[in-house]
Structures are given as structure tokens and as C-alpha cells.
C-alpha positions in Angstrom: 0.0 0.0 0.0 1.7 3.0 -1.0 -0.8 5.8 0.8 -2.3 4.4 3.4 -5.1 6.0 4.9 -4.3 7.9 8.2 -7.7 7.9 9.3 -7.6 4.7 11.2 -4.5 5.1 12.7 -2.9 2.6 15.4 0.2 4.3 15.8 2.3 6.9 15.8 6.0 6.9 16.6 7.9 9.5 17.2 11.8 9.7 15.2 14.4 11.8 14.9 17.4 11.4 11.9 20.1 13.2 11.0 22.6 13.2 7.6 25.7 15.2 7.3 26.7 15.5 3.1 30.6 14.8 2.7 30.5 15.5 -0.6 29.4 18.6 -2.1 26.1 19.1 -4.1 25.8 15.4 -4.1 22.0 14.4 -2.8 22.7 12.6 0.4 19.3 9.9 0.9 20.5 7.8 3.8 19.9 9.7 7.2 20.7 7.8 10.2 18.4 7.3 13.5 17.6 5.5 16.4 21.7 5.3 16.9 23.1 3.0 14.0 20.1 2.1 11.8 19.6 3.8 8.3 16.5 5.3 7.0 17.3 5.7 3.2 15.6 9.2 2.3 13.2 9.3 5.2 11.3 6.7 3.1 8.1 4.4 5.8 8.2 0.9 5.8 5.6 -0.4 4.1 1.7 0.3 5.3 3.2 3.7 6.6 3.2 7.2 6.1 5.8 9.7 7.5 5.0 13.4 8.8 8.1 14.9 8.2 7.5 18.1 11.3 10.8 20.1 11.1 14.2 19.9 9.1 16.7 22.0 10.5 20.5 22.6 8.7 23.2 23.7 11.1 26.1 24.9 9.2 29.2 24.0 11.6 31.8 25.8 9.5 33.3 29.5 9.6 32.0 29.9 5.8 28.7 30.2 4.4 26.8 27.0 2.9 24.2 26.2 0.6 21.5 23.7 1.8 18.7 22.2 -0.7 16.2 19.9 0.4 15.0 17.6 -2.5 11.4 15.2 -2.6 11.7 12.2 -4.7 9.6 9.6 -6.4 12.4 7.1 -4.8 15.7 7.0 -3.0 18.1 7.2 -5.7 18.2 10.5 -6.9 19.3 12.5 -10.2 17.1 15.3 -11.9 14.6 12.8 -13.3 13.7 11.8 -10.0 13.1 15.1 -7.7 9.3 16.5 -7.8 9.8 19.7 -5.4 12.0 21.7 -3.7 11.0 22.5 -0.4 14.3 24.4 0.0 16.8 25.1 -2.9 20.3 26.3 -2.3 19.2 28.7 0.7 22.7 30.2 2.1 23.2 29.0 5.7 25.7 31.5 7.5 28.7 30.3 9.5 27.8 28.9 12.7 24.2 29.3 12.4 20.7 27.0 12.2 18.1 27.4 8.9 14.4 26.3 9.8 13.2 24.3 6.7 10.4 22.6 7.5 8.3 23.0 10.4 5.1 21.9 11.9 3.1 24.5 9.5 4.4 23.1 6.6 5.2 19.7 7.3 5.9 17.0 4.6 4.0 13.4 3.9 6.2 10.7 2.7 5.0 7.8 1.4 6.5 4.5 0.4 7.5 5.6 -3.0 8.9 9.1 -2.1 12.0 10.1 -0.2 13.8 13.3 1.4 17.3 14.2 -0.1 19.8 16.8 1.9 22.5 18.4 -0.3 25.1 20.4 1.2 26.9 23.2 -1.0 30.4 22.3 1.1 31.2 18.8 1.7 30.6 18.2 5.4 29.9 22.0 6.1 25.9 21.1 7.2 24.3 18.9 9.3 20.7 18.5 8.7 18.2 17.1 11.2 15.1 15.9 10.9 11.8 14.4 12.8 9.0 12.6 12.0 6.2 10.8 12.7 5.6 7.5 11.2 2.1 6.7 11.1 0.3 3.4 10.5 
């Protein structure tokens, strides 16, 4: 089921994943959460939806950054495969947080869609995201 309804939901867990780009404006898919496991693109397990509530890029450098946020029809991504931008190449200063996406304009991803960071500077961004996946 690639959209399931959220009506009947019987539950909702809380996550929270993170992905730091090492190479520059290269769409990074796999964030990492709950310690060691990867979520490739923020993409649910099957029979599940995930409300994306905030995405957040730190830039941890003394240089400016540029941060994009891609949504994809899967997890391997090129220009064939991004639908939207929610945020596209938005300069982060030095030592400083960017807001992307929060609880007013959260995201739904379903089982064929995933959430690509890019980073402008290899390494220069750390983006951090949570969610809700719903079944």
C-alpha cells in the first residue's frame, strides 16, 4: 500500500534522523536514526506514512553554505527523479541553524517518495530531521 489512509491510525511513533553530506552538491538519501540504523531518504516501511515536522541545517563551519532539500519519487536520486523543492540552495551563514520545515508546513512521505539533503560544502551542514511514522 503506498498511501495508506491515516484515518484509522494505530500508531504513531515518534523519530528523529540526522545526515551530514561529505561531498558537495551530491544528494545525500541515507539519514541515520535511532543510533546506527539507516532510514534511506526518510522513506516508511511499508503500510506507513511519515509526517516529516521540522528539518533544520546547522552549518558548523566559519564559511557560508548552501542547503537544498529535494522530494523524490524514490531514493536514488538525479534530476529525473526530484518533484519539489522545499528548500533550494538557501545560504546558511557560519555557525548558524536554517528552519526548513516545520510543523506548519510539514511533509508526507510515502513509500515511493524520499527526502534528499544536499550540502553546498562537503561536510559543512548537518541537517536534522523528525517525523512521525504513522500506520
Amino acid at each position: 500500500m503506498a498511501n495508506p489512509n491515516i484515518v484509522n491510525v494505530t500508531s504513531i511513533y515518534g523519530n528523529t534522523a540526522y545526515v551530514i553530506p561529505s561531498s558537495a552538491a551530491t544528494a545525500t538519501t541515507s539519514w541515520t536514526y535511532n543510533g546506527t540504523t539507516s532510514l534511506t531518504g526518510l522513506t516508511p516501511a511499508a503500510n506507513t506514512v511519515n509526517r516529516v515536522t521540522s528539518i533544520t541545517a546547522a552549518n558548523t563551519t566559519s564559511s557560508a553554505a548552501t542547503a537544498t532539500i529535494a522530494l523524490g519519487n524514490n531514493a536514488t536520486f538525479g534530476s529525473a527523479t526530484v518533484v519539489s523543492y522545499p528548500a533550494y540552495q538557501i545560504s546558511v551563514p557560519p555557525n548558524a541553524t536554517l528552519v526548513i520545515v516545520d510543523k506548519t508546513n510539514s511533509l508526507y512521505v510515502t513509500e515511493n517518495q524520499s527526502v534528499a539533503a544536499y550540502s553546498g560544502t562537503a561536510s559543512a551542514l548537518t541537517f536534522t530531521a523528525t517525523f512521525e511514522a504513522i500506520t
